[in-house]
C-alpha positions in Angstrom: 1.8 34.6 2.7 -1.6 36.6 1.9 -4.3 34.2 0.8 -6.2 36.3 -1.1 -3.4 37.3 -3.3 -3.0 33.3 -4.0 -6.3 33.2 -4.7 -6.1 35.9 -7.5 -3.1 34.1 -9.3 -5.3 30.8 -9.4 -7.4 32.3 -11.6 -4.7 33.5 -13.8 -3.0 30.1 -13.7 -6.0 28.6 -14.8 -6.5 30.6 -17.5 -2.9 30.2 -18.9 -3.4 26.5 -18.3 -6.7 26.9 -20.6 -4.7 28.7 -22.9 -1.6 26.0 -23.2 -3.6 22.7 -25.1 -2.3 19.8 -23.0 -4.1 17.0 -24.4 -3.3 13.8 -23.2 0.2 13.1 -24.0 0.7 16.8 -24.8 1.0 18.1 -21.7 4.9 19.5 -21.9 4.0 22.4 -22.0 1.5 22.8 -19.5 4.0 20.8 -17.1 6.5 23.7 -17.4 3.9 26.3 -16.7 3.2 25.0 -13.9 6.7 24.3 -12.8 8.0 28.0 -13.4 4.8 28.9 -10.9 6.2 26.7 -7.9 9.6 27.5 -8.5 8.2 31.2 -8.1 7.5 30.2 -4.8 10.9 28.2 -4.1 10.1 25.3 -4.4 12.2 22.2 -5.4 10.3 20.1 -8.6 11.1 17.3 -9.8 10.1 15.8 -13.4 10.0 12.7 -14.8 7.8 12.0 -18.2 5.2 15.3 -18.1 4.5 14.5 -14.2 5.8 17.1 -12.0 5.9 17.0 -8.0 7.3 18.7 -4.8 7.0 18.6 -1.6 7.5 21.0 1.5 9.6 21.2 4.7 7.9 22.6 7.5 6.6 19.3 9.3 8.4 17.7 11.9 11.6 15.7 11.2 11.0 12.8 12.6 11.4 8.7 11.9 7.9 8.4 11.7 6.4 11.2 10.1 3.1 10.6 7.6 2.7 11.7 3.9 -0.5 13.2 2.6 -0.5 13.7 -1.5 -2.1 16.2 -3.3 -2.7 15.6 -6.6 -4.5 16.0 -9.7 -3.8 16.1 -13.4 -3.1 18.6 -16.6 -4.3 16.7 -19.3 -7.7 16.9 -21.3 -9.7 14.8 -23.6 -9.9 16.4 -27.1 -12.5 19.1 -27.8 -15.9 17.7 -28.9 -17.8 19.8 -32.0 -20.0 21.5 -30.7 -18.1 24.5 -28.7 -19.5 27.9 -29.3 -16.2 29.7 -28.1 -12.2 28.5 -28.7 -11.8 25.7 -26.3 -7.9 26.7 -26.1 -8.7 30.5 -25.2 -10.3 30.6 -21.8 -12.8 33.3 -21.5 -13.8 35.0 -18.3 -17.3 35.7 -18.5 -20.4 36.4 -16.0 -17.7 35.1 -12.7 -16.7 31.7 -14.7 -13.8 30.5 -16.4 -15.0 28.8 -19.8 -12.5 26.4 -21.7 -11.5 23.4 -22.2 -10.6 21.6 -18.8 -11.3 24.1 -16.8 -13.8 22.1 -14.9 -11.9 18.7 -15.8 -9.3 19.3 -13.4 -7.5 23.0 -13.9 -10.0 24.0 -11.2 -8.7 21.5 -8.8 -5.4 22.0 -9.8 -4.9 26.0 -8.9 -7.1 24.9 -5.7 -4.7 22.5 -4.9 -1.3 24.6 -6.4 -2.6 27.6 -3.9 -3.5 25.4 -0.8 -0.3 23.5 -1.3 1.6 26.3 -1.4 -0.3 28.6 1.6 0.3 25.4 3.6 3.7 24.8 3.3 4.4 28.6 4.6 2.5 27.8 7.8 5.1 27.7 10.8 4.4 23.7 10.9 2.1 21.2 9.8 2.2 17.2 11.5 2.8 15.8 8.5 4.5 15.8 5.0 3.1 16.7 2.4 3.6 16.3 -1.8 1.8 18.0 -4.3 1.7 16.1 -7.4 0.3 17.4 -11.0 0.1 14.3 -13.5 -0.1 13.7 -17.3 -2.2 11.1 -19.0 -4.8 10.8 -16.7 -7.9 11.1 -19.2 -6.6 7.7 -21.1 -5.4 5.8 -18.5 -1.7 5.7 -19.7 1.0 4.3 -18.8 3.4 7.9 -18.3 1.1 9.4 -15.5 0.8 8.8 -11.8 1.8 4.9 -12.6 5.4 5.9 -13.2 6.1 7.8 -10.3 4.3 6.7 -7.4 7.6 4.8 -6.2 9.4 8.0 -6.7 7.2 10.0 -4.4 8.0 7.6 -1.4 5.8 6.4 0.8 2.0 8.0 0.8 0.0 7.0 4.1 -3.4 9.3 2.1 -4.0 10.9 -0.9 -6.3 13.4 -1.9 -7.5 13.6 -5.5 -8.7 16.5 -7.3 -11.8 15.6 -9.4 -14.9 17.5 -9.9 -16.8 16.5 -6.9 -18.4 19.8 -5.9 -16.2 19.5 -3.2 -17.8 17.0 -1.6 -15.9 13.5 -0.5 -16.1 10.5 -2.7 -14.8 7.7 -0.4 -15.4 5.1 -3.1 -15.0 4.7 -6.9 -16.1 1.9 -8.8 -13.4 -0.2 -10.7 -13.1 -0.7 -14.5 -13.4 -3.7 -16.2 -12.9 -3.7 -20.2 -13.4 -7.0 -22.4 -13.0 -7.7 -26.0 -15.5 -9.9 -27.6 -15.2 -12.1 -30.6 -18.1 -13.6 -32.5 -17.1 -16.2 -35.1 -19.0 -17.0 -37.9 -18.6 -18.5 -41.2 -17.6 -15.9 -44.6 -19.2 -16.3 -47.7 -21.2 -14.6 -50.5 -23.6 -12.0 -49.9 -26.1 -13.3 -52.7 -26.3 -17.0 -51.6 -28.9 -17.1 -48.7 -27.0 -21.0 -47.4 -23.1 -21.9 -46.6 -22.3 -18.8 -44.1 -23.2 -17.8 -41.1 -23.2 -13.8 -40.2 -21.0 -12.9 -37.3 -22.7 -9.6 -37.3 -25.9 -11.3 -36.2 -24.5 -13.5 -33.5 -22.5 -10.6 -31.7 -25.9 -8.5 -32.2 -27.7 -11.4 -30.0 -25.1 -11.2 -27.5 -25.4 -7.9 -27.3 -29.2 -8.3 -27.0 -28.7 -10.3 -24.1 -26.2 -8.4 -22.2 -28.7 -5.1 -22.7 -30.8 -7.1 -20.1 -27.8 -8.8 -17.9 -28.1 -7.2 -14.1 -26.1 -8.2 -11.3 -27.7 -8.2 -8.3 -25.4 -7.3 -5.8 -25.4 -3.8 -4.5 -23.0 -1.7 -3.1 -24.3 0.5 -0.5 -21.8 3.6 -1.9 -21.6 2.4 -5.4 -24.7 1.0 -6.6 -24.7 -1.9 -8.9 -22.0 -3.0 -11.0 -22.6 -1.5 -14.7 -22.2 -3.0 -18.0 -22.5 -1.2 -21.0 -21.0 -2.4 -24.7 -19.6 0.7 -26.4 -17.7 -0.5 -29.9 -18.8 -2.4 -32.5 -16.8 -3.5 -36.0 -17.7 -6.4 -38.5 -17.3 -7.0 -42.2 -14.7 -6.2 -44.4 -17.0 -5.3 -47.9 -20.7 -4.9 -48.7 -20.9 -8.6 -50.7 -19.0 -10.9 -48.4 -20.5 -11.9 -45.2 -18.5 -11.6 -42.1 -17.2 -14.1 -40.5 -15.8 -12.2 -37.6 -17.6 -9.5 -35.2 -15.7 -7.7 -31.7 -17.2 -6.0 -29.8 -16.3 -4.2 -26.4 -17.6 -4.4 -22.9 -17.5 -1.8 -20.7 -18.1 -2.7 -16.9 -18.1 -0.6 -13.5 -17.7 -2.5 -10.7 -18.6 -2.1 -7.2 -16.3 -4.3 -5.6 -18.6 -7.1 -4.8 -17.3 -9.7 -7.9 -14.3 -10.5 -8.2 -13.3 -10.1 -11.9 -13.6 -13.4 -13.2 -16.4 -14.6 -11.6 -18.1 -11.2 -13.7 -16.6 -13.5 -17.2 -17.8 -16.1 -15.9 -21.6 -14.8 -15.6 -21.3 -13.0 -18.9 -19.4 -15.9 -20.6 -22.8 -18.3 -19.7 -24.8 -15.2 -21.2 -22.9 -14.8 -25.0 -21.6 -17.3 -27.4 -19.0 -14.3 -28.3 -15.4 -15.5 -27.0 -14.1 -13.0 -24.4 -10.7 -11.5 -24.1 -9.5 -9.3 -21.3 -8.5 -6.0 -22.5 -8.0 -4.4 -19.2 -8.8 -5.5 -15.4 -5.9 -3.4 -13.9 -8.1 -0.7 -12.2 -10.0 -1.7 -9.1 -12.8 -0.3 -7.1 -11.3 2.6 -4.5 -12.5 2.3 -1.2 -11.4 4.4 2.1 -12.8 3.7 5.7 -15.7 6.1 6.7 -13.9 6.4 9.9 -10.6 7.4 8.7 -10.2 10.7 10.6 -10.1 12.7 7.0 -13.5 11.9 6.4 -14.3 12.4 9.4 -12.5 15.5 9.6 -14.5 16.5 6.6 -17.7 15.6 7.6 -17.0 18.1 10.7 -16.9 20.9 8.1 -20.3 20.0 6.6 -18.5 17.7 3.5 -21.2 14.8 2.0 -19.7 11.7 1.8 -20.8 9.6 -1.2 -19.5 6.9 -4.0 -18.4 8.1 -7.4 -19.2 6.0 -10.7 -16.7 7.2 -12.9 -12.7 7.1 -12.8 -9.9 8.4 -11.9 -6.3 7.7 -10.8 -7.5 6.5 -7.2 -7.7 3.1 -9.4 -3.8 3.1 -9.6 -3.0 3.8 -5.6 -3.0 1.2 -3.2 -3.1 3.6 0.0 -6.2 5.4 1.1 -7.5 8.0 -1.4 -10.5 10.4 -1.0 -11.8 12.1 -4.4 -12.4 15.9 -4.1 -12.2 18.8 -5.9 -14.0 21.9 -7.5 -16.4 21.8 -10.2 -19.3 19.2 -11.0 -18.4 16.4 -12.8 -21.4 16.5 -15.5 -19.8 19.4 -17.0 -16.3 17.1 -18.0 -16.0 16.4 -21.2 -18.8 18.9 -22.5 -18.7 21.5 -24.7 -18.1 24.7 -23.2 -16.5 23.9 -19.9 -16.5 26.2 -17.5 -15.5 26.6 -13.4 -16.9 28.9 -11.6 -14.6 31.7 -9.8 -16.5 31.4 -6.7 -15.6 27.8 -6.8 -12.2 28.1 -7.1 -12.2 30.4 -3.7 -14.7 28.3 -1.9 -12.2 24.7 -2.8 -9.1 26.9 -1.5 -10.8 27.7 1.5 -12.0 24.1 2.1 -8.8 22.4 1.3 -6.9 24.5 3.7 -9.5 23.7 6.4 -9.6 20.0 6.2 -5.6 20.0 6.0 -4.5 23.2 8.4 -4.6 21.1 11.6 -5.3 17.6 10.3 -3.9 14.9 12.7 -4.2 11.1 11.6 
């Protein structure tokens, strides 16, 4: 199997992957592309939803072999306004790949499509191992890695492909998302008595939560992070509201437990607070687990990672790495560098050629 000629296709995979729009909950198409690529290749997928996965066959048949899964996802977020080029027609310009997702995750997934497959052709490797390219990632949704990690068996480690520069994240902070209600009394717009503005009292919560820290810090993750993103009151100009929501955003680090977190911001607001979503936790993988150690041999900075990604969902050990930076997701004019691609081939192949748990 010549690895530099696997290297070559991933940038034309990515490129056609630019080139199909697979944003979230479109990602059909993408799915098959990717498909007809490994079944170049022989390999057996299987499909359920717009989550495609294999698996190879040259590790040792025994009872109590381990699983290692390789995955990342197809979908993107939609494009913002402010691209100068077509975000659906990647452009190869200056040694970088510019389109949309080509940073957020096609890099990591034609790292991790070429690794996989250069891998599997070795004569044997200790362990088994799946590759798995999933749907719905960028909204959290309910047809992605959720609905077929019992499919995919047993998974001792995964590996997830994020921007991370290639470094390791061996933590991710959790997600915590609250609906707030302020109730107030309705009434006429003229008359200055008789109502009370919900719009005011939600603004005074959200006064006070701009200045709500919590003091426990993580030594990977930092401080647990709040943030209120929506807003929506009223109905017309001339009737004052008598209802405002409002949502919370919080990052956790792992150190509060989710309700004692309502419980603090509960004594802070007179808003009434709903739970919107609590179902992704903080990731955490021992520093000594012989992958990051094994990575830290090869020169690999370990660290903590504030934003999310489908670690949240898996209950084995994950690590978070992959090509690209992750302040370029989600911005106008995306772009991986081909070096990068190369460079995440090389290390993935590295960390995993002779890995031994």
């Amino acid at each position: 199997m010549s690895l530099k000629m696997l290297k070559n296709e991933a940038i034309q995979l990515l490129i056609e992957l630019i080139n199909t729009p697979s944003v979230s909950k479109n990602e059909d198409e993408v799915s098959f592309l990717i498909e007809n690529y490994l079944q170049k290749y022989g390999f057996h997928v299987q499909r359920k939803f717009n989550n495609i996965w294999t698996e190879n066959s040259n590790y040792a048949k025994k009872k109590h072999v381990k699983t290692i899964l390789l995955n990342s996802h197809s979908d993107t977020v939609k494009p913002g306004k402010n691209w100068k080029t077509n975000p659906f027609h990647a452009i190869n310009h200056d040694n970088k790949i510019i389109g949309l997702g080509s940073n957020d995750a096609g890099g990591s997934i034609v790292s991790l499509i070429s690794s996989f497959i250069y891998l599997s052709n070795l004569s044997e490797l200790s362990y088994r191992l799946v590759l798995s390219i999933t749907a719905e990632e960028e909204i959290s949704g309910s047809l992605g890695i959720r609905s077929i990690l019992k499919e995919l068996g047993s998974i001792d480690l995964g590996i997830i492909g994020e921007p991370t520069q290639m470094q390791v994240a061996i933590a991710e902070k959790g997600l915590l998302v609250l609906d707030c209600i302020a109730e107030g009394k309705t009434g006429h717009s003229a008359r200055s008595s008789g109502s009370i503005n919900a719009i005011y009292i939600a603004s005074r919560d959200i006064e006070d939560l701009k200045h709500l820290r919590f003091n426990r810090k993580s030594e990977l993750l930092g401080y647990t992070l709040l943030n209120v993103t929506q807003i929506q009151g009223g109905i017309q100009h001339n009737v004052i509201p008598d209802c405002c929501s409002f949502v919370i955003d919080i990052r956790t680090n792992g150190l509060y437990e989710n309700n004692e977190l309502m419980k603090i911001i509960q004594r802070k607001i007179k808003s009434k607070i709903h739970i919107r979503s609590n179902r992704f936790n903080y990731s955490f993988i021992n520093p000594h687990h012989p992958i990051v150690l094994q990575a830290q041999l090869m020169g690999r900075k370990t660290y903590g990672s504030p934003t999310l990604s489908d670690q949240s969902v898996m209950s084995f050990p994950t690590i978070k790495m992959g090509v690209g930076d992750s302040f370029r997701s989600h911005t106008p004019n995306e772009y991986i560098g081909i070096s990068e691609i190369i460079e995440g081939i090389d290390i993935y192949i590295c960390l995993l050629k002779n890995f031994q748990f």
